[in-house]
Structure formats: structure tokens, C-alpha cells
C-alpha positions as CSV (number, residue, x, y, z in Angstrom):
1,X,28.8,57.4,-51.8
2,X,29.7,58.2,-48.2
3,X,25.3,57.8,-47.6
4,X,25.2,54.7,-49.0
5,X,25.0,52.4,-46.3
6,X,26.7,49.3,-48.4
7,X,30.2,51.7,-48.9
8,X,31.1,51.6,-45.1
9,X,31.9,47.6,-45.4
10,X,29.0,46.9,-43.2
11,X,26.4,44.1,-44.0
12,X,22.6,45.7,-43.6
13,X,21.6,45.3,-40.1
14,X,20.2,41.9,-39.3
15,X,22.7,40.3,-41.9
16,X,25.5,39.2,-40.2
17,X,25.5,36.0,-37.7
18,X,22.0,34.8,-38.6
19,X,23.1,31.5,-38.6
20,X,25.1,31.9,-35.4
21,X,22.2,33.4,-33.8
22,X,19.7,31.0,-34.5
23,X,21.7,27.8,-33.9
24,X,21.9,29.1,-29.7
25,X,18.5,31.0,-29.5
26,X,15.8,29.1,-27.6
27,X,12.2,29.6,-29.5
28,X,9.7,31.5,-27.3
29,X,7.1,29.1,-27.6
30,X,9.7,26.2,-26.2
31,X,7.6,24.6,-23.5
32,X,9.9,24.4,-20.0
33,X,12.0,20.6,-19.3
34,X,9.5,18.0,-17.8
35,X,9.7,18.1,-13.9
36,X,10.3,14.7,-11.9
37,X,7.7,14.1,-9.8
38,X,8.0,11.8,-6.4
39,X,6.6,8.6,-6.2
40,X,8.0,7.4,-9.6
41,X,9.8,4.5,-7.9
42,X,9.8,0.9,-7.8
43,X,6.5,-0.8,-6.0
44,X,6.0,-3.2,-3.3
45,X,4.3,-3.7,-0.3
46,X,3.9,-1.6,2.6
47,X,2.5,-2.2,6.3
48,X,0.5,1.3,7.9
49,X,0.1,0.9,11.7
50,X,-2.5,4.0,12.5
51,X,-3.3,4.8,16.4
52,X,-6.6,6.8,15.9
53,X,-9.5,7.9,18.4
54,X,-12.6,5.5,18.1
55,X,-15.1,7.9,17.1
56,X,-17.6,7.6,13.7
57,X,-16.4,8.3,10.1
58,X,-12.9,8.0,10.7
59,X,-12.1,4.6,9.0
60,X,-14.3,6.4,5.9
61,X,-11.9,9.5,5.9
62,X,-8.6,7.5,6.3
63,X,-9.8,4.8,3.3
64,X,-11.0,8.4,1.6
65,X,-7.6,10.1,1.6
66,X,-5.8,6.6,0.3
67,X,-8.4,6.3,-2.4
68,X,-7.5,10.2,-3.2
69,X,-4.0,9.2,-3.5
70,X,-4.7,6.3,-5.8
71,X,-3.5,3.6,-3.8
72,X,-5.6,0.4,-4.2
73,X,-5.7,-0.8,-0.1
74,X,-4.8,-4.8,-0.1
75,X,-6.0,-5.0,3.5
76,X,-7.2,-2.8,6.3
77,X,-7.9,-4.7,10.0
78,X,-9.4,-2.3,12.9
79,X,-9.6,-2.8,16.5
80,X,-10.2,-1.1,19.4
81,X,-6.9,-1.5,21.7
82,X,-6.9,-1.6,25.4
83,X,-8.3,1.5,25.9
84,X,-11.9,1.3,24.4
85,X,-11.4,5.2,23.1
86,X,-8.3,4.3,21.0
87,X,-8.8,1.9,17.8
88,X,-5.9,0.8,15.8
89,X,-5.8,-0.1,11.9
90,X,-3.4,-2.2,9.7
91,X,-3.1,-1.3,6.7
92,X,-1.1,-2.9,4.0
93,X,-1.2,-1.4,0.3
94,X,1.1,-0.9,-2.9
95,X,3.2,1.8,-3.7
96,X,6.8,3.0,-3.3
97,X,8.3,4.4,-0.8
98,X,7.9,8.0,-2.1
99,X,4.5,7.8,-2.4
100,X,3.9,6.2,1.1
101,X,5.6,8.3,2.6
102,X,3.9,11.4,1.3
103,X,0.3,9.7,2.1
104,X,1.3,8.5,5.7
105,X,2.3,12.2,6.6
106,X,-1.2,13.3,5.3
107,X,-2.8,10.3,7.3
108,X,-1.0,12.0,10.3
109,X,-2.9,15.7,9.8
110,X,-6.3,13.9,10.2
111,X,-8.5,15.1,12.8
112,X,-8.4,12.3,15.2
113,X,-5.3,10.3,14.0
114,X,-2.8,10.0,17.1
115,X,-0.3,8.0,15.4
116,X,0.9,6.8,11.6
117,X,4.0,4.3,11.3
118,X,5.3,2.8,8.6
119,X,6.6,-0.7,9.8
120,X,7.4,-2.2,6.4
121,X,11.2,-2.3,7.1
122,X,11.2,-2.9,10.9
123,X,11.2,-6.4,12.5
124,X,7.2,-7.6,12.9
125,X,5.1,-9.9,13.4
126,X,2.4,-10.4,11.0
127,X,-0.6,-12.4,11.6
128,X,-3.5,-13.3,9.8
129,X,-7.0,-15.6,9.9
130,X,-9.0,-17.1,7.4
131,X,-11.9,-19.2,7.2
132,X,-12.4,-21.5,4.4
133,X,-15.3,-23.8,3.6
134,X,-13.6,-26.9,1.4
135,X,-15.7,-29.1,-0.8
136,X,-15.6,-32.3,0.6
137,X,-16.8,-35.7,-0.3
138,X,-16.4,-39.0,1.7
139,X,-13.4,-40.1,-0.2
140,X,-11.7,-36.9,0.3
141,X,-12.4,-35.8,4.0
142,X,-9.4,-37.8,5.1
143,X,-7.1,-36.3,2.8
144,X,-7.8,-32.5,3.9
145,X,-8.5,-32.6,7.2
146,X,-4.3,-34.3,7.4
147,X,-3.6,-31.3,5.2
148,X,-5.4,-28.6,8.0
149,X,-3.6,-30.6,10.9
150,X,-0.1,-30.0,8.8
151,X,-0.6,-26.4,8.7
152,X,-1.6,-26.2,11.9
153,X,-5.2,-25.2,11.0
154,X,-8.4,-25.8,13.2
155,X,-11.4,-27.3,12.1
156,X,-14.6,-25.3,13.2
157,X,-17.7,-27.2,11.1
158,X,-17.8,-30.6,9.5
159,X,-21.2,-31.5,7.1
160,X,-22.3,-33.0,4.0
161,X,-20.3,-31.9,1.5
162,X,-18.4,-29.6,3.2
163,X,-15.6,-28.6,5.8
164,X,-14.8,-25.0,7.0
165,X,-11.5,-24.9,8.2
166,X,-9.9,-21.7,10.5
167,X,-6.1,-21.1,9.3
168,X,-3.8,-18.6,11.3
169,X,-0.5,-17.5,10.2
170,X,1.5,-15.2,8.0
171,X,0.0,-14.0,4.4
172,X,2.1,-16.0,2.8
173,X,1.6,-19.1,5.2
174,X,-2.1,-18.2,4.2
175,X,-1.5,-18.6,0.5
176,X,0.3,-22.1,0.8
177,X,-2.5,-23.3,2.7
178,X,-5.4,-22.1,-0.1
179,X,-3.0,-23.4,-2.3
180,X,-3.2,-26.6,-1.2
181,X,-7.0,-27.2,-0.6
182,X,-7.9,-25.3,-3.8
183,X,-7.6,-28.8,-6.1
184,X,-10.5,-29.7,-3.8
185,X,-12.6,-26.8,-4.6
186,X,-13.1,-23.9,-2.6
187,X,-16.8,-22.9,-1.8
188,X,-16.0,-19.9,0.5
189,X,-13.2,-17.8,1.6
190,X,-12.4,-14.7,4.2
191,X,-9.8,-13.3,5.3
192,X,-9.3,-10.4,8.0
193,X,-6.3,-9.1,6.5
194,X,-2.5,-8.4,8.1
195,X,-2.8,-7.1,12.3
196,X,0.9,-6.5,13.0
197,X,3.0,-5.8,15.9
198,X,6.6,-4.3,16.7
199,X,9.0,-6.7,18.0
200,X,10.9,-5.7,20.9
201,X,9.7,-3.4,23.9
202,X,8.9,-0.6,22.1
203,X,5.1,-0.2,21.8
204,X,3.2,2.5,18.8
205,X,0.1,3.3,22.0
206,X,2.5,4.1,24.5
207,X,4.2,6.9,22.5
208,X,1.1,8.6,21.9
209,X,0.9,8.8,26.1
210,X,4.1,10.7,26.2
């Protein structure tokens, strides 16, 4: 009896605290917690200043490593500056702030890129131009061209049919205006996008002299 593995009070091995033992144990095959990834934020609009050498194929390789990052560019203005060496881009785009962040450091490693700021939260001013060719008929040429002088528009061509109006402001003052002339019919429409500048005396091409 002593041999008999039952008569020492002890249940076969494996027996005891099965239940115990499977209610705690993780499953090997239990794939690992989700990790958060950045950039999972809230969107809105962002304004990139970028101080970069004026050399060919950089505008392609900047646009290249936004596209890579899957940000869908709302507007992109280049100039050269004073210096005829140095160009400098506006870029405005979606995203939060994550995200931009992560992509203007990246825009900053570029061969040729002196300079990335992000300017959405500073104090700016933001300018844009558009041209727009209105439908216009005798009876209504009155009507819009009082509508261009209260938004402080320009005319730049009058003809048959038509009027092509120059418009300067902010991109929402912009939109109001488009707004308005659109019940009129719009036969063409361009805009150059957001250029923006610091307020204050603090200047984005002088740091890049320091």
C-alpha cells in the first residue's frame, strides 16, 4: 500500500489547482497589448516656414517627404528671399501636432534645408492673392465691381462677358470674397497659397546667419 501513490493523501501530479492555474496563466500564443502610436491626435491646420538653398530638386524632395508622410499639402508658396541663393517656402497642410512635428524635424535633415519653423501658434501675418475671372453681363457689372471695391479688391481686365478681379488678403478674407461673386458664376480661379511672416523683430533668415 505504502507504493501506491493514491495512499500518501496526495492527488496525482497535475491534479491539484488546475483551475487556479489556468484562470492567471497567459496563453503563449497571446499576441502583446496594441502600442500607441504618435500622431493619433486631433487635426487642424498648420503653417511650415522652410529657409532652404535655391538649388534644383529641392521643392520635389521637400513635397516628396510630406507626401511619404501622408499629409495632403493645402498650399505651398516659394520665393527666393533677398539673397538670390536662399528661397523660402510656405507651407500650410493638415495634421496634428504630433505628426507635424515629427515631419518638420525630418524637413530639417534635408540636404540643403537651412531652416524649418512651425508658426501655427505664433502671432503672423498671413497673406494671400487670387485672381478670379467673374461672368459678367451688362446688367450685372455694376453689381460686382461695388462688391471688388468693398473688399478692397483690384480690377485688372474688363471684357465682354467677363471681369478678372485681383483679391489680397487673409484665406479666409479670400473665401468671403469667392463667396460672394460665386452666384455670378465663376469662370476661373487661382490662388498662390498662404506667404507668411513673424510679427515682431525677430526674423527666420537672420538666424540661419548666426
Amino acid at each position: 500500500m505504502s507504493g501506491d501513490p493514491a495512499s500518501n493523501g496526495r492527488p496525482p501530479a497535475g491534479a491539484a489547482g488546475t483551475g487556479a492555474s489556468h484562470a492567471t496563466a497567459t496563453p503563449a500564443h497571446a499576441a502583446p497589448p496594441p502600442r500607441a502610436l504618435p500622431g493619433g491626435g486631433e487635426t487642424r491646420r498648420h503653417v511650415l516656414v522652410a529657409v532652404v538653398l535655391n538649388k534644383p530638386g529641392v521643392l520635389n524632395r521637400v513635397a516628396s517627404l510630406m507626401r511619404a508622410r501622408n499629409f495632403n499639402i493645402d498650399s505651398l508658396a516659394v520665393s527666393h528671399t533677398d539673397s538670390d541663393e536662399i528661397s523660402r517656402m510656405t507651407i500650410t497642410l493638415h495634421g496634428d501636432d504630433v505628426a507635424v512635428e515629427q515631419a518638420a524635424k525630418q524637413l530639417y535633415r534635408l540636404i540643403d534645408v537651412l531652416k524649418v519653423q512651425d508658426v501655427t501658434a505664433e502671432p503672423t501675418i498671413q497673406q494671400e492673392l487670387a485672381l478670379v475671372k467673374i461672368r459678367a453681363s451688362d446688367s450685372t457689372r455694376g453689381e460686382i465691381l461695388k462688391l471688388v471695391e468693398l473688399s478692397r479688391g483690384r480690377v485688372v481686365d474688363l471684357a465682354d462677358g467677363s471681369v478678372i478681379v485681383e483679391v489680397t488678403g487673409s484665406e479666409s478674407e479670400v473665401d468671403a470674397f469667392v463667396a460672394l461673386v460665386r452666384t455670378y458664376g465663376i469662370k476661373e480661379l487661382v490662388r498662390t497659397g498662404a506667404v507668411v511672416m513673424a510679427r515682431g523683430s525677430g526674423s527666420i533668415e537672420e538666424a540661419i546667419k548666426r
